[in-house]
C-alpha positions in Angstrom: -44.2 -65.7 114.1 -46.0 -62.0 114.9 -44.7 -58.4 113.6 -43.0 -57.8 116.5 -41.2 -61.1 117.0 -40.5 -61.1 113.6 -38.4 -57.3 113.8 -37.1 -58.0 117.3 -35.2 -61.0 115.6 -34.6 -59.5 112.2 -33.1 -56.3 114.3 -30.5 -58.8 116.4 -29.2 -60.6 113.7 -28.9 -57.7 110.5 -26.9 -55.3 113.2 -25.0 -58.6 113.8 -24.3 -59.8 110.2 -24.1 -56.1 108.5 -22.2 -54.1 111.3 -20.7 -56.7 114.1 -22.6 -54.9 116.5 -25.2 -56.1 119.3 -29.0 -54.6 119.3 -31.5 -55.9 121.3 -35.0 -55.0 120.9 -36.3 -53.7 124.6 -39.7 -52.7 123.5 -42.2 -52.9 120.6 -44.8 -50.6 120.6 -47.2 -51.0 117.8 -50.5 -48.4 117.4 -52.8 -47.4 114.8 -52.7 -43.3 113.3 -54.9 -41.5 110.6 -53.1 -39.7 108.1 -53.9 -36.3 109.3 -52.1 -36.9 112.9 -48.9 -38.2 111.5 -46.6 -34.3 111.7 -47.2 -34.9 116.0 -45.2 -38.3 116.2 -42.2 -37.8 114.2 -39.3 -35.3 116.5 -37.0 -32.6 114.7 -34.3 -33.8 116.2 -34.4 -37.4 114.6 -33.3 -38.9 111.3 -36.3 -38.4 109.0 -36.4 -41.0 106.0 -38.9 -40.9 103.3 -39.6 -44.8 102.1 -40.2 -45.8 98.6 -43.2 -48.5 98.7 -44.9 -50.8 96.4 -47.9 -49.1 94.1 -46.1 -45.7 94.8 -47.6 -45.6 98.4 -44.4 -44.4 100.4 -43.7 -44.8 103.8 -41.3 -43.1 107.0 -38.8 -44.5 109.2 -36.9 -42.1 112.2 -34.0 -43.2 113.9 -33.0 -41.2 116.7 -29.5 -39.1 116.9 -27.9 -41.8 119.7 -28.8 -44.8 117.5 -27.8 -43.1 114.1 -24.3 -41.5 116.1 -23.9 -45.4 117.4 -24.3 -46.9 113.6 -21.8 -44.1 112.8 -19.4 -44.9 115.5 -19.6 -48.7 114.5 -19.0 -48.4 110.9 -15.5 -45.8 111.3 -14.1 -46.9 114.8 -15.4 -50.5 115.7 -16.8 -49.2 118.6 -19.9 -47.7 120.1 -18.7 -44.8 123.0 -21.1 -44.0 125.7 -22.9 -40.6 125.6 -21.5 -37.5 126.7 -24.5 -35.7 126.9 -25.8 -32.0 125.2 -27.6 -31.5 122.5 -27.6 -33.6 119.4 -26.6 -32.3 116.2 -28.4 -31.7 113.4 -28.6 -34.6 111.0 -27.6 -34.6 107.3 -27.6 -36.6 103.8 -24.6 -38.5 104.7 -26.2 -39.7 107.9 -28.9 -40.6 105.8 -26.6 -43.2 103.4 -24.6 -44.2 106.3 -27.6 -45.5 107.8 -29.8 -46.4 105.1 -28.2 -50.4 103.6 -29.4 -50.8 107.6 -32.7 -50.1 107.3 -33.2 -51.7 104.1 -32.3 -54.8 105.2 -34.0 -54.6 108.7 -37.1 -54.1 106.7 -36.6 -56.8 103.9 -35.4 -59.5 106.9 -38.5 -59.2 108.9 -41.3 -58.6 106.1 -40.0 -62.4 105.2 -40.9 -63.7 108.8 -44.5 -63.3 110.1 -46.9 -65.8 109.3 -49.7 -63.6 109.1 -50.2 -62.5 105.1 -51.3 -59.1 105.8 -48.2 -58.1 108.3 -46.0 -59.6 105.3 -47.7 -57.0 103.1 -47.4 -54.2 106.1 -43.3 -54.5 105.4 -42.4 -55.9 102.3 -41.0 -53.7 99.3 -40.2 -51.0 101.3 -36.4 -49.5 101.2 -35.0 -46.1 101.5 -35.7 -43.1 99.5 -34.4 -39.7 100.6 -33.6 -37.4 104.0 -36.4 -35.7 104.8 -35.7 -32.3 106.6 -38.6 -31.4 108.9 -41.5 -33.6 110.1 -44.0 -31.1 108.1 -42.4 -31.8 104.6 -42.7 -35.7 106.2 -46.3 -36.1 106.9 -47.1 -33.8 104.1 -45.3 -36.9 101.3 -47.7 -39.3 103.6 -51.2 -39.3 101.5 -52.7 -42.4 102.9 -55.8 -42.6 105.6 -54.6 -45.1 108.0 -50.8 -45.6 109.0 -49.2 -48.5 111.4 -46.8 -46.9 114.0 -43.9 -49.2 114.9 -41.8 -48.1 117.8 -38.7 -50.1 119.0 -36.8 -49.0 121.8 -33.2 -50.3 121.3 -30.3 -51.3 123.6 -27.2 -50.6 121.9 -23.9 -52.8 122.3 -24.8 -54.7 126.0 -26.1 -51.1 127.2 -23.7 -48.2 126.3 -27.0 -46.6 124.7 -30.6 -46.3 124.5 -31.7 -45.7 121.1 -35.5 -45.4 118.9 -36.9 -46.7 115.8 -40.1 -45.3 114.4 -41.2 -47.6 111.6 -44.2 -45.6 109.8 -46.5 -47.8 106.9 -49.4 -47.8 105.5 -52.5 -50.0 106.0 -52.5 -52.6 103.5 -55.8 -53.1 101.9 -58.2 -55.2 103.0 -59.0 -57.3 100.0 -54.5 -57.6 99.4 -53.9 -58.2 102.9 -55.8 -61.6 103.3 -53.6 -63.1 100.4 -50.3 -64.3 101.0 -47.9 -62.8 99.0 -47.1 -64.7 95.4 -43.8 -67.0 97.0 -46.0 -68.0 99.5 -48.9 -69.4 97.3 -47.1 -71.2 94.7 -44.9 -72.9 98.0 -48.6 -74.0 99.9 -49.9 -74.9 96.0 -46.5 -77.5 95.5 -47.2 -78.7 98.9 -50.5 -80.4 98.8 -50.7 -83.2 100.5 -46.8 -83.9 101.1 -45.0 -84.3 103.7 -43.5 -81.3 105.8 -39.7 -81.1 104.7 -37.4 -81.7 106.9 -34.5 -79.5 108.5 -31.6 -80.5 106.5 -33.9 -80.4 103.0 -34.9 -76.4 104.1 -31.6 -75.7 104.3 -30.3 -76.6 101.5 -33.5 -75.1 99.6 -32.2 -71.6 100.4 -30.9 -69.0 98.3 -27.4 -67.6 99.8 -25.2 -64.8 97.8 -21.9 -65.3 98.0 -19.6 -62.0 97.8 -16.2 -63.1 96.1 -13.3 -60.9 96.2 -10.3 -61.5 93.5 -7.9 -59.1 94.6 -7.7 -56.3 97.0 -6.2 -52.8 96.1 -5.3 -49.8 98.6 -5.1 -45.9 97.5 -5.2 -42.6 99.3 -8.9 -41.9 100.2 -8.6 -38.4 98.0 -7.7 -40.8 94.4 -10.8 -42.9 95.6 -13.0 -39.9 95.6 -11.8 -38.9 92.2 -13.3 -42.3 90.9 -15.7 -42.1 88.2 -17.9 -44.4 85.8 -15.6 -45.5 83.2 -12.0 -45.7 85.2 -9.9 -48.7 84.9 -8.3 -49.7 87.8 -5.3 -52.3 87.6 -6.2 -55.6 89.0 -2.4 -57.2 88.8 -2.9 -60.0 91.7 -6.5 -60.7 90.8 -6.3 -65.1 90.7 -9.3 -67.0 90.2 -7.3 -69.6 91.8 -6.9 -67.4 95.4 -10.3 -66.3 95.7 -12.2 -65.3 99.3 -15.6 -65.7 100.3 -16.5 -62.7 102.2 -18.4 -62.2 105.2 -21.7 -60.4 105.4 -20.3 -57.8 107.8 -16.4 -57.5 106.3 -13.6 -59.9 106.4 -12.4 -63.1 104.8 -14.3 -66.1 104.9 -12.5 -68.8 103.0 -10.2 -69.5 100.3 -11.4 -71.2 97.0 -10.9 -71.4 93.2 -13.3 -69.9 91.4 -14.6 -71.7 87.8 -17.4 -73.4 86.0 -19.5 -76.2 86.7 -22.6 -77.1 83.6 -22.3 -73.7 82.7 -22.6 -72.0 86.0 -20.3 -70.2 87.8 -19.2 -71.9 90.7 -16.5 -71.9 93.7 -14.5 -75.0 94.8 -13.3 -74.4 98.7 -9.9 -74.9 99.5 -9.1 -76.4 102.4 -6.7 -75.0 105.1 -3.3 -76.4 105.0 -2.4 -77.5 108.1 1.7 -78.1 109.7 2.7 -81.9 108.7 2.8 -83.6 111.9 4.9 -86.6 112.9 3.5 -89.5 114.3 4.8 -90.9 117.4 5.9 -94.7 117.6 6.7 -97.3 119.9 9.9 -98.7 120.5 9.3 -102.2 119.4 7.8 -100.5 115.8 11.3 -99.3 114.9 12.8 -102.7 113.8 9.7 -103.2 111.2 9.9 -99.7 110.3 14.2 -99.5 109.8 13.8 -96.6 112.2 16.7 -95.6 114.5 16.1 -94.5 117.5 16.2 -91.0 118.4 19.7 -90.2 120.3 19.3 -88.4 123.2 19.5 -84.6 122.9 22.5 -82.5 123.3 23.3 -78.9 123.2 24.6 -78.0 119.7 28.6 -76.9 119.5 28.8 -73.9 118.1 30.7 -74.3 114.7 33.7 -72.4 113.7 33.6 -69.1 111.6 33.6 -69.7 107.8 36.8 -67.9 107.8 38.3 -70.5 109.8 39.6 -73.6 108.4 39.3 -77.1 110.6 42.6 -77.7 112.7 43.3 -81.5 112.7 45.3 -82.4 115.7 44.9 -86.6 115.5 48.5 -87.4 114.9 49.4 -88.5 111.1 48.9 -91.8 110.5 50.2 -92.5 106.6 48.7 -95.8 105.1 51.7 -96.9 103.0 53.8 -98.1 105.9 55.2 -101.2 105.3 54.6 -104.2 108.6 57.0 -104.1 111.3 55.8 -107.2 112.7 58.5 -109.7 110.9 61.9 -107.2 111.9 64.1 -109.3 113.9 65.2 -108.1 117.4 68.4 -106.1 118.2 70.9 -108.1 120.0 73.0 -105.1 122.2 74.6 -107.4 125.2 77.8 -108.0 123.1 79.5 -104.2 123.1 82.9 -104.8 123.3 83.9 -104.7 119.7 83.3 -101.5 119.2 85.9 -99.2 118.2 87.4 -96.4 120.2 87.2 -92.8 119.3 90.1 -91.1 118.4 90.7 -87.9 117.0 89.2 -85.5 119.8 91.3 -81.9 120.6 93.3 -81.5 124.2 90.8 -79.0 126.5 93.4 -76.6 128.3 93.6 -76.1 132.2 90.7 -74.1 134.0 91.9 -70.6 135.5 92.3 -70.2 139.2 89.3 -68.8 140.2 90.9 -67.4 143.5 91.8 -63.8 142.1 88.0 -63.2 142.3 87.2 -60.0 144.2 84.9 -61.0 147.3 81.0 -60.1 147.2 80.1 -57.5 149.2 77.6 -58.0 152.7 74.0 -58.1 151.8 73.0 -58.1 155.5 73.5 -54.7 156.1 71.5 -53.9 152.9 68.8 -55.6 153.7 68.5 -54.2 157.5 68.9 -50.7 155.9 
């Protein structure tokens, strides 16, 4: 694993992880620069950072005004726009902390890859210090002999922009940079003459932070900047029991309930419920099963209004009626005996109906 491998991978998969955004290194350019010649490589234009270092020995980074408006862009609107063009503005101290938790962990990421011990020493412990204004005031905070100039040209979200990164360090010393750093010793020293480990057992041999969010609160961005140490902010559906991992970049992960385990805190994952699903059987399991079979389907009738009571039109059918089976048949062929009816009134005669005047001719009517 070289330097530039090493950042080209480190650069791919922090702008993944951190800002769900796509970098690509297109070119690493990596040259050697006294001390006294530093002021001509750095540009006004560009984000000047000053590095804290280990032993007090600073270094520089410069990220250019298309890669720093494209982190920008990323990080408020989820997107990177193409450039318009003109000239770029000037950069301040919130570029600066917008940018930096990038740079800091480009740097630590690929100071943990290169096999060679003294490129490890070239990178690690370096993280961001402060804006520098001018390239003067730069190089003048620069106070060692020999620097290492890393240049990475970057393509920007699948080539919507061209950006720089100018990586500026000093040389380790000579005597420090052919000893691995202290990790590595004490991992070759615990080796010795064991077997390589394998894939699975280096996995799980990794350190990996969680980031576990209780609750989630929402206020006006003007009561968040009116936040200071010592507020007490109400945490009313905070539940150890509905607890998310977090991803790296933003987002829920997973669901778990947070607790103990031997007297470290630890996180039980919760499972995703999924819909019940019923299971499909055969006709001939039904009978062991005391299944019915499913009736064929129908379109619902739509049921009276609740206002409406149910009109029962089946004829009434009383259950105390006694059996008319044993009734013995009528005998009506003898009807002579019965007796004659007396008593009625006399009707008198019908007028003559021959005094009626006659109807007049509708034919003449009807032709008029």
């Amino acid at each position: 694993m070289t330097l530039a491998k090493s950042l080209r991978l480190s650069l791919a998969k922090v702008a993944d992880d951190l800002l769900d955004l796509a970098l690509a290194a297109l070119a690493i350019k990596v040259e050697e620069v006294a001390g006294d010649d530093l002021q001509e490589h750095f540009d006004a234009r560009n984000l000047l950072m000053l590095l804290d270092g280990p032993d007090g020995r600073p270094a520089a980074a410069a990220l250019d005004p298309l890669l720093v408006g494209a982190l920008i862009q990323q990080q408020t609107m989820a997107q990177v726009l193409p450039d318009t063009g003109g000239d770029p503005r000037p950069m301040t101290d919130t570029d600066a902390a917008v940018t930096a938790p990038f740079v800091n962990a480009l740097i630590k990421r690929a100071a943990a890859l290169p096999d060679a011990p003294a490129d490890k020493h070239l990178l690690a412990g370096h993280a961001f210090g402060s804006r520098v204004d001018n390239p003067r005031l730069l190089s003048l905070a620069l106070e060692e002999q020999a620097y290492r100039l890393i240049t990475l040209t970057v393509d920007i979200a699948g080539g919507v922009r061209q950006g720089q990164i100018l990586l500026c360090l000093p040389e380790p010393d000579e005597a420090v940079a052919q000893v691995p750093p202290e990790d590595a010793v004490e991992e070759v020293a615990g080796k010795g003459n064991q077997k390589s480990a394998t894939l699975s057992q280096s996995v799980l041999a990794l350190d990996v932070g969680l980031d576990i969010a209780l609750a989630r609160l929402r206020m006006p961005l003007a009561r968040l900047g009116q936040l200071r140490v010592g507020d007490t902010l109400e945490l009313n559906g905070a539940r150890f029991d509905r607890a998310e991992v977090l991803r790296p970049g933003g987002g829920s992960l997973v669901r778990g309930v947070l607790g103990q385990l031997d007297g470290c805190r630890a996180l039980r994952i919760v499972p995703e419920k999924r819909g019940a699903q019923t299971p499909n059987r055969r006709a001939s399991d039904r009978a062991g099963l005391d299944q019915r079979a499913p009736e064929p389907h129908s379109p619902p009738i739509p049921s009276a209004p609740a206002e409406m009571a149910p009109i029962d039109v089946s004829p009434a059918a009383p259950d105390d009626l006694p059996d008319m089976s044993d009734l013995p048949e009528l005998d009506l062929s003898n009807m002579d005996d019965l007796p004659e009816l007396d008593g009625l009134p006399e009707l008198d005669d019908m007028p003559d109906l021959g005094d009626l005047p006659d109807l007049p001719d509708l034919s003449e009517r009807k032709a008029g």
